[in-house]
C-alpha positions in Angstrom: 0.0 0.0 0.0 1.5 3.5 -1.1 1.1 6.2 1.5 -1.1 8.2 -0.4 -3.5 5.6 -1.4 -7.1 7.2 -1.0 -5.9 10.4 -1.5 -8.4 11.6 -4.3 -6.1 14.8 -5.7 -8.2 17.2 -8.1 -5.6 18.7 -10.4 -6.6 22.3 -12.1 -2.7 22.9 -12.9 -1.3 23.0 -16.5 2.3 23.5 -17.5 4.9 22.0 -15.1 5.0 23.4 -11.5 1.5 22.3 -10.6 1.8 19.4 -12.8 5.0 18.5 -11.0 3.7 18.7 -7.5 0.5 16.2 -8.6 2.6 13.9 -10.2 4.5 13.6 -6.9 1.5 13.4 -5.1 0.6 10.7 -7.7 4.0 8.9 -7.2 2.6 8.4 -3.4 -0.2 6.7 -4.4 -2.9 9.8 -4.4 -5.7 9.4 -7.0 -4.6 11.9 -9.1 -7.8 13.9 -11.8 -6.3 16.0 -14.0 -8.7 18.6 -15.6 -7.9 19.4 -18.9 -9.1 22.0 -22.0 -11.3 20.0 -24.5 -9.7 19.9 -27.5 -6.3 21.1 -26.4 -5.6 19.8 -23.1 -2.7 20.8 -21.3 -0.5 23.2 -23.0 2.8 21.1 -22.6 0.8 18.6 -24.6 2.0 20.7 -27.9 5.8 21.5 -26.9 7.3 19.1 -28.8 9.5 17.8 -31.1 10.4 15.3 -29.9 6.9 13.7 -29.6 5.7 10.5 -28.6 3.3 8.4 -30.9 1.6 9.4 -33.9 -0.3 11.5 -35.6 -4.2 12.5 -33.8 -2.3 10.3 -30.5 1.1 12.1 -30.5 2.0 13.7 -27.3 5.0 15.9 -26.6 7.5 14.6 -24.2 7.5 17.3 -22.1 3.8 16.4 -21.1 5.0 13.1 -19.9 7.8 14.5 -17.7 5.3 16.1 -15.4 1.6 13.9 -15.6 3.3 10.8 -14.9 0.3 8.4 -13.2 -2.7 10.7 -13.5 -5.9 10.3 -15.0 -7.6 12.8 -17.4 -10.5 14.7 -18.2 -11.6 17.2 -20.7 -14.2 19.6 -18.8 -14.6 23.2 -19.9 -15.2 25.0 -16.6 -16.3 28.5 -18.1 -19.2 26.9 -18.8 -22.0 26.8 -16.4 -22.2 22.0 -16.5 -18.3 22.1 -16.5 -18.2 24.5 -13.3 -20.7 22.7 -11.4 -19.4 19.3 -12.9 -15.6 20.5 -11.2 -17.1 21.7 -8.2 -19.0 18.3 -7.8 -15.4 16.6 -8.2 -13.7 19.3 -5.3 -16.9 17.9 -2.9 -15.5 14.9 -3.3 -11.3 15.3 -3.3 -9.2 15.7 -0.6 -7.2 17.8 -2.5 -7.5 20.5 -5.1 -4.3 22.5 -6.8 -4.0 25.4 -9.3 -2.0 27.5 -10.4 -4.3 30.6 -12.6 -3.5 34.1 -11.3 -4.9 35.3 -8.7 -8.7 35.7 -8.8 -9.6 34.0 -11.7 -11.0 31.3 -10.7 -13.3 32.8 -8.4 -15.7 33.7 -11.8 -16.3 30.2 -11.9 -16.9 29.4 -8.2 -13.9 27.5 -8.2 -11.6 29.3 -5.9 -10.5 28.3 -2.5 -13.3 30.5 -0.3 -16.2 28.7 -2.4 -14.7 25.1 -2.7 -13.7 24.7 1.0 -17.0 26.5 2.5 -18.7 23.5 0.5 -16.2 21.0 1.5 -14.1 21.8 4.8 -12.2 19.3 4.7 -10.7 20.5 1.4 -6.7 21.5 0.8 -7.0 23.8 -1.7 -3.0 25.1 -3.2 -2.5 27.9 -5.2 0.6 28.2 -7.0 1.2 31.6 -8.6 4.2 33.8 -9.8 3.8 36.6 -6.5 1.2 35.1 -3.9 -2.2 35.6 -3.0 -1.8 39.1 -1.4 1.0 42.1 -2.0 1.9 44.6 -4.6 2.8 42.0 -7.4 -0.3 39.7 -6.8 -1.5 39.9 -10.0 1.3 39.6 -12.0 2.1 36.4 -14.2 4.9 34.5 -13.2 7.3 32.4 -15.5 10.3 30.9 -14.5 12.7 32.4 -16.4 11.3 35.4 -15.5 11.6 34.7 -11.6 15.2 33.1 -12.1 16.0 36.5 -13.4 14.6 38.8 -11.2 15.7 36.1 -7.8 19.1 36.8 -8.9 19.7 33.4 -9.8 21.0 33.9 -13.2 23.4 36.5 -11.9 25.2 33.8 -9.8 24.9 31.0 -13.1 27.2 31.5 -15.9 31.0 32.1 -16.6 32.4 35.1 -14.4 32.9 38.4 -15.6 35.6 39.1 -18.0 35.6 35.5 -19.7 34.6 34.3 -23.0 30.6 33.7 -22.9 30.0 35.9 -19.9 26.5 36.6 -19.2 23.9 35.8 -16.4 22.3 32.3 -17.6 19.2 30.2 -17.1 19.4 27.0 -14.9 18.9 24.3 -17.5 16.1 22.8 -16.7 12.8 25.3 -15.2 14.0 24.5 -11.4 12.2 27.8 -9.9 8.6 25.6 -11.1 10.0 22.4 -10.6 10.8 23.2 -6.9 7.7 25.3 -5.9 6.2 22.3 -7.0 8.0 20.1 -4.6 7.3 22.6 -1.7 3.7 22.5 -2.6 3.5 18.9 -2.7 5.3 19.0 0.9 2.7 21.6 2.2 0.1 19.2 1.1 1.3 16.3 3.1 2.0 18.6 6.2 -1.3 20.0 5.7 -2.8 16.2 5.6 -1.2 15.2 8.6 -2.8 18.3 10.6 -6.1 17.5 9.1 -6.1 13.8 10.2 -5.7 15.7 13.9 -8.1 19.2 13.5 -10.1 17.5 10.7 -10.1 21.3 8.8 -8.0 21.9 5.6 -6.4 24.3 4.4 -5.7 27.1 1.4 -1.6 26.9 0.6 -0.1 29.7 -0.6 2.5 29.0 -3.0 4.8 31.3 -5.1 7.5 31.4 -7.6 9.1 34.3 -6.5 9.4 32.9 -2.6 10.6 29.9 -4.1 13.3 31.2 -6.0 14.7 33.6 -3.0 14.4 30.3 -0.6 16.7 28.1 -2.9 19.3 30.5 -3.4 20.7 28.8 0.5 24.0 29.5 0.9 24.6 32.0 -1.7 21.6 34.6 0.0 23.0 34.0 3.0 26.6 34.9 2.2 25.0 38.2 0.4 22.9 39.2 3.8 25.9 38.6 6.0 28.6 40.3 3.9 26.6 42.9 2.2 28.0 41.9 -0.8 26.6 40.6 -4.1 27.6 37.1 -5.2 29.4 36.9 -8.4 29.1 34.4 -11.4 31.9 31.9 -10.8 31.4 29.8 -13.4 32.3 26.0 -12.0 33.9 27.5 -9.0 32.3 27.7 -5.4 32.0 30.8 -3.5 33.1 29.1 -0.1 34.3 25.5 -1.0 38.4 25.2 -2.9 39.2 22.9 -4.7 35.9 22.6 -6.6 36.2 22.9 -10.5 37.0 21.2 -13.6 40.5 20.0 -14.1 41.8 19.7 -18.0 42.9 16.4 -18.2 44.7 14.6 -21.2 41.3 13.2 -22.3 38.4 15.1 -20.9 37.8 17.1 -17.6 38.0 15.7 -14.4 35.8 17.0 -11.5 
């Protein structure tokens, strides 16, 4: 039996950090629905090449990095049936998780006041660029946008006066892929206190306060020092040695 087993997880999310935190939920044995856009479904669906299948049944594999062991369905919520036909679903989950801007699923009497007040047992997470409350609210948030403004890219790249210089993107989206991984652990948390209070909760998730969290030792350093953390390249601001060697073949680390 996998921890999560009758765990019924309504999934609202589309592109990869809500995705991401379901299909870890998913991974612990929650019941995982994923609601998806008739016709179109998930916009990672269409990021491809490279695809898998063919033709009508082809599927980009980008979708299949992040919806690993869910199950689908195609239900237009701005329509009157689909809305009620979701909110049915939410009376029924344990979990719900989204990631629209702030507000916009409240037009559809999907959003976190209306689906617990019907269901109080409900963890309802929001995952958004900014949070549910302050000056950027209602802002979109991507995360190359937030690895630029966290100052991540200006501690990833070569340093400062060598060839290809310039502050650089984390190769794979790891702002999205970890504020999916803390969502998913303020789920289980979450869990836990509801098998105690029996209430559940509305989780607050952000890019941006996901991004400044998993800068660790290198916003530390800056808050102590008062100084700015440089690109380094494959160097370490506090750890020597700790770069590539050249070696007669190919570099050794």
């Amino acid at each position: 039996m996998k921890p999560l087993e009758g765990i019924r997880v309504l999934d609202l999310s589309r592109v990869l950090a809500g995705p991401w935190c379901t299909q870890l939920l998913a991974d612990l044995g929650a019941d995982v629905i994923k609601i998806e856009r008739p016709g179109l479904g998930d916009d990672t669906r269409h990021w491809g090449p490279p695809w898998h299948g063919e033709g009508d049944d082809r599927v980009a594999a980008y979708f299949l990095a992040a919806n690993r062991g869910k199950r689908s369905a195609a239900i237009d919520f701005s329509q009157p049936e689909g809305a009620d036909l979701v909110r049915r679903l939410a009376s029924k989950s344990d979990v719900v998780v989204e990631n629209f801007k702030v507000g916009a699923l409240a037009k559809f009497g999907l959003d976190a006041a209306t689906l617990r007040a019907a269901n109080p047992r409900l963890i309802y997470a929001s995952i958004t660029g900014f949070g549910q409350d302050g000056p950027y609210k209602d802002r979109a948030g991507y995360d190359y946008i937030i690895q630029g403004m966290s100052g991540l890219m200006s501690i990833t790249g070569q340093p400062d006066g060598t060839p290809g210089a310039e502050p650089m993107r984390v190769g794979v989206a790891v702002i999205d892929l970890f504020t999916g991984m803390y969502t998913a652990s303020a789920i289980l948390a979450a869990l836990v206190r509801r098998s105690v209070t029996g209430e559940g909760a509305h989780i607050d998730s952000a890019l941006f306060d996901t991004s400044l969290a998993i800068l660790a030792n290198q916003a530390s350093n800056a808050l102590v020092s008062g100084q700015d953390p440089p690109r380094q390249g494959n160097t370490h601001p506090n750890i020597v040695p700790y770069q590539p060697f050249a070696c007669a073949d190919q570099p050794l680390i």
